[in-house]
RODO-2510 file (C-alpha; in nm, 4 decimals, decimal comma):
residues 205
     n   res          X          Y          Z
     1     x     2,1052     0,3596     1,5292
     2     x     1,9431     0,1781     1,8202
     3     x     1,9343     0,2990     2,1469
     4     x     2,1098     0,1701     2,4876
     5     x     1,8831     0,2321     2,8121
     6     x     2,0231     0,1375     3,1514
     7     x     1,7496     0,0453     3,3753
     8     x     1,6421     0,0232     3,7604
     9     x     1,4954    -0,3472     3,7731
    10     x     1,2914    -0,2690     4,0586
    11     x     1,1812     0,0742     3,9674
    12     x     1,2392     0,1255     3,5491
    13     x     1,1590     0,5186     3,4798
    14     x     0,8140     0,5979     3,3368
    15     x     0,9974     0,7894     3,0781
    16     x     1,2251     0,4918     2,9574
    17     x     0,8975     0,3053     2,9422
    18     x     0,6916     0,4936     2,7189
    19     x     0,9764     0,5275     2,4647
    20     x     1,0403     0,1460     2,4871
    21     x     0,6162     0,1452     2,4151
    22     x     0,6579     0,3850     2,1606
    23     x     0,9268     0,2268     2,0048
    24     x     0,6837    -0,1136     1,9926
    25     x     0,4001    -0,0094     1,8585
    26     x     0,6023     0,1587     1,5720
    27     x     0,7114    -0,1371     1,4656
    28     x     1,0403    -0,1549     1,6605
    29     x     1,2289    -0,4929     1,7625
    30     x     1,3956    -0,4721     2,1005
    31     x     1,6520    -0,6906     2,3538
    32     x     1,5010    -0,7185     2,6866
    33     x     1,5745    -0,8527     3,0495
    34     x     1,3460    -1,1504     3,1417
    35     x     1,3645    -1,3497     3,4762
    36     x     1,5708    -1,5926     3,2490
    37     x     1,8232    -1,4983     2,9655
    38     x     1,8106    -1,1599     2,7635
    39     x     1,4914    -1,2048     2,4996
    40     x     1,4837    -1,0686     2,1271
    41     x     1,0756    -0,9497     2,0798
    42     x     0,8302    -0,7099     1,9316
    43     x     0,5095    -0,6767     1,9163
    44     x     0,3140    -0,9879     1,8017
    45     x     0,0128    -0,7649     1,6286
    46     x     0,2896    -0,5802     1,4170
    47     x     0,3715    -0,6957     1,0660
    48     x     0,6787    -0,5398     0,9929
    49     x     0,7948    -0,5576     1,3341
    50     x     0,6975    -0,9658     1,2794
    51     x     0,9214    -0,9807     0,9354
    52     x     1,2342    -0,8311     1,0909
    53     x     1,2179    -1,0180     1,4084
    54     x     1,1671    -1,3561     1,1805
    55     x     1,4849    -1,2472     0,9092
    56     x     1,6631    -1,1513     1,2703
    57     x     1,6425    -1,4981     1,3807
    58     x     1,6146    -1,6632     1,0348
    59     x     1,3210    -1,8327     1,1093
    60     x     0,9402    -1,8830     0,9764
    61     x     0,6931    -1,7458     1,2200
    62     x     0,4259    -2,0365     1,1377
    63     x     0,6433    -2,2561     1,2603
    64     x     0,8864    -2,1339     1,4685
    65     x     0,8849    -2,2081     1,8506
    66     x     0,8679    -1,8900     1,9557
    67     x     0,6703    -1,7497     2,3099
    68     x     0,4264    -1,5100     2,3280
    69     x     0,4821    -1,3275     2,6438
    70     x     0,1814    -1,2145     2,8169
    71     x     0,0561    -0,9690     3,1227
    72     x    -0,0688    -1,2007     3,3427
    73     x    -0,3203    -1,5549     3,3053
    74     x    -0,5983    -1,3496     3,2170
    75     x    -0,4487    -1,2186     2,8920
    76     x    -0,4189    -1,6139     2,8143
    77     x    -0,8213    -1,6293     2,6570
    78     x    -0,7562    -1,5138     2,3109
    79     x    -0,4624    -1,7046     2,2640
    80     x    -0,4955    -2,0586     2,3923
    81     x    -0,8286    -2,2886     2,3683
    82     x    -1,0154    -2,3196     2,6922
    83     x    -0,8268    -2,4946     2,9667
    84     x    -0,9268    -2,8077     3,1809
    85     x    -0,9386    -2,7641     3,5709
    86     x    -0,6384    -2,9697     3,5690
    87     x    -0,4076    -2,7215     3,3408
    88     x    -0,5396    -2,4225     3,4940
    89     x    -0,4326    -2,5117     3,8241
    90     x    -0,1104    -2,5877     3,6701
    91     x    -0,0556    -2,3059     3,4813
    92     x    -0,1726    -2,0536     3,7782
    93     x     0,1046    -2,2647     4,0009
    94     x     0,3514    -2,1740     3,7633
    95     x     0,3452    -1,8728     3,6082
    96     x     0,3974    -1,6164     3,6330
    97     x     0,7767    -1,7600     3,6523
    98     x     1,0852    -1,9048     3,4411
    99     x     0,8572    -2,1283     3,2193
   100     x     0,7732    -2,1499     2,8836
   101     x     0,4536    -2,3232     2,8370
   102     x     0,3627    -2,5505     2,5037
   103     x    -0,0384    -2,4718     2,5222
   104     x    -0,3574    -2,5834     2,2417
   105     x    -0,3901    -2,2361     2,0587
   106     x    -0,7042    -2,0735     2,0267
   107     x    -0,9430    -2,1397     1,7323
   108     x    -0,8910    -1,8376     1,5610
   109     x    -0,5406    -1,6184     1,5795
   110     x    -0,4629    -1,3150     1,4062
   111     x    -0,1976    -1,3411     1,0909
   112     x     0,0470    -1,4755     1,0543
   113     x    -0,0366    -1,6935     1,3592
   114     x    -0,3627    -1,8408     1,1860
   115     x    -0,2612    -2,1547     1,1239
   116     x    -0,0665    -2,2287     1,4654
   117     x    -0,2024    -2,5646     1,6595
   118     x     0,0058    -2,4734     1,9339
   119     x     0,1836    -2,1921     2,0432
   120     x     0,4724    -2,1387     2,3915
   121     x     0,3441    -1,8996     2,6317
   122     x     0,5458    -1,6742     2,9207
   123     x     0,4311    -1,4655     3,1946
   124     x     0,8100    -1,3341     3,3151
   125     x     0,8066    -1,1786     3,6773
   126     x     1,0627    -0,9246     3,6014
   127     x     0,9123    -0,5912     3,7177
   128     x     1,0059    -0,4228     3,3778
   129     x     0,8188    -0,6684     3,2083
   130     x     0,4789    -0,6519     3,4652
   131     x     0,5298    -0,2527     3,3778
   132     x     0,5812    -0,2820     3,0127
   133     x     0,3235    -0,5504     2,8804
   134     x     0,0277    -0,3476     3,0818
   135     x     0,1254    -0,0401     2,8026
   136     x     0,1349    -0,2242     2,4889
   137     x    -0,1391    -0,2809     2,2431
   138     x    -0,0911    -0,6714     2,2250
   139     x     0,1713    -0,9685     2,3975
   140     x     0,5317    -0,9813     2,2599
   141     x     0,6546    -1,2404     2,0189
   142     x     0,9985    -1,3158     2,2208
   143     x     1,2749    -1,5314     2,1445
   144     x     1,5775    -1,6083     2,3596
   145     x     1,9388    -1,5118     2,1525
   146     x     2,2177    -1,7762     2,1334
   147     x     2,5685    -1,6867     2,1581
   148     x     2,7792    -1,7310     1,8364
   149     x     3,0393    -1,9068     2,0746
   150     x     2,8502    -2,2982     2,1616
   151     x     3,0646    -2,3169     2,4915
   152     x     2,8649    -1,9577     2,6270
   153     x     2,5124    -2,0462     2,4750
   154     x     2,4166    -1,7156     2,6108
   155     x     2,5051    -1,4123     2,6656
   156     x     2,5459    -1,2618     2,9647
   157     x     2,6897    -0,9039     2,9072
   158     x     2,4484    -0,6106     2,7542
   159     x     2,7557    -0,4639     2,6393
   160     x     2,8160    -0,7228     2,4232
   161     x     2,4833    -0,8416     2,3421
   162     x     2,4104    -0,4734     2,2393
   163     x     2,7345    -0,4766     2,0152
   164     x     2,6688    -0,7911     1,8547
   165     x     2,2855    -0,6957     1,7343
   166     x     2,2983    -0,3211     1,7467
   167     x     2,2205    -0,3006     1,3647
   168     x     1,9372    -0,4938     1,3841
   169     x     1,7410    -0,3903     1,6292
   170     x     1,5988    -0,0384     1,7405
   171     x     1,6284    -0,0450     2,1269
   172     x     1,8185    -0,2807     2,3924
   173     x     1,6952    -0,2571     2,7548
   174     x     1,9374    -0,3647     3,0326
   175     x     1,9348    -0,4067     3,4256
   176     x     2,3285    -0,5671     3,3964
   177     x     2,4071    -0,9167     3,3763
   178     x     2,1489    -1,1384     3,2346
   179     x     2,1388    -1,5468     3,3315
   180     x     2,2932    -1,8207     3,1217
   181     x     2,0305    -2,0982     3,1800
   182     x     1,7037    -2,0365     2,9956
   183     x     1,3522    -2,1336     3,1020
   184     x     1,1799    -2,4506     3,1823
   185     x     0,9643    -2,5772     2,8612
   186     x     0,6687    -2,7871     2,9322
   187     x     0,4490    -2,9489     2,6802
   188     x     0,1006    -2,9036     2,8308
   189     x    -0,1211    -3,0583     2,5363
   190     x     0,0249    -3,3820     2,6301
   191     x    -0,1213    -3,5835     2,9124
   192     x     0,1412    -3,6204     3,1481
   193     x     0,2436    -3,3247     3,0285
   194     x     0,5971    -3,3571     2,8843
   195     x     0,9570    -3,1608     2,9520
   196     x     1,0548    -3,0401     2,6754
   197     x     1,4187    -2,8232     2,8270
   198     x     1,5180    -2,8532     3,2138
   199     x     1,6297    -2,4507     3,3181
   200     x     1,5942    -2,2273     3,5928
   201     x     1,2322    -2,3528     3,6486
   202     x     1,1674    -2,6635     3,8600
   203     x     0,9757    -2,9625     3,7584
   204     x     0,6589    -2,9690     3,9422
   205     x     0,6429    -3,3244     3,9326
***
């Protein structure tokens, strides 16, 4: 049965932490708050944890666009190919923050990611998330969940969020109400770069 943990978003308890850590790195799949909508993830150096969050969303992780969510820019290296002066600039104006960035990926990834050209990145600024991802033994793999109803899109509501996937997954974290507009996608191997999906995030045009 998974677990429900109520957290402080300014101050989450070192204790709920390290079981949300432990949790990861045993190959758990988890709900979490972002600075967006709630996020489905795990670990994205986990098999197992990789194959249940891919049957979860019914997808296939070599071509799926899903994020990798990441500490801070400097966690960026082995994941995306060497940046331009240009991008960097970019990417340091807008992240960390509600965007999910379409980067070149980096020669070599680890399996199953091997193959990837591209791959989204995130840097959230929700405190839980700066605490978390400095614990953890590689980024997330996250995924934002769609509500079964079109007219919500998202959910809002743990509650029911934790209801709805409870047998799935093996921990939900919530700080109450989530948002219903997701991030700002940006295509950054394109030159302009190209929106992909207007959200919270402005358009640094």
């Amino acid at each position: 049965m998974a677990d429900f943990i109520s957290i402080y978003t300014n101050t989450p308890n070192p204790k709920d932490l390290l079981h949300t850590v432990k949790v990861l790195e045993n190959g758990g799949v988890i709900i979490f708050p972002t600075d967006t909508v709630y996020g489905l993830g795990c670990l994205s150096n986990n098999l197992n944890a990789l194959d249940r969050f891919a049957a979860i969303k019914g997808v296939k992780l070599e071509q799926a666009l899903l994020s990798f969510l990441f500490e801070d820019i400097r966690s960026l290296s082995d994941y995306v190919a060497p940046m331009n002066s240009q991008t960097f600039k970019l990417v340091k104006r807008l992240l960390p923050g509600p965007y999910a960035l379409i980067m070149q990926a980096a020669h070599k990834l680890h399996k199953p990611f091997q193959k990837r050209k591209t791959i989204g990145v995130r840097i959230s600024d929700h405190p839980l998330l700066q605490e978390l991802l400095k614990l953890l033994s590689a980024p997330l793999i996250t995924s934002s969940l769609h509500d079964s109803d079109e007219i919500l899109d998202y959910t809002t509501d743990p509650e029911n969020l934790f209801q709805q996937w409870e047998s799935q997954i093996d921990l939900m974290l919530s700080d109450g109400y989530g948002n219903n507009i997701p991030s700002t996608i940006l295509d950054l191997t394109t030159e302009p770069f190209e929106v992909i999906r207007v959200g919270v995030g402005e358009i640094p045009f």
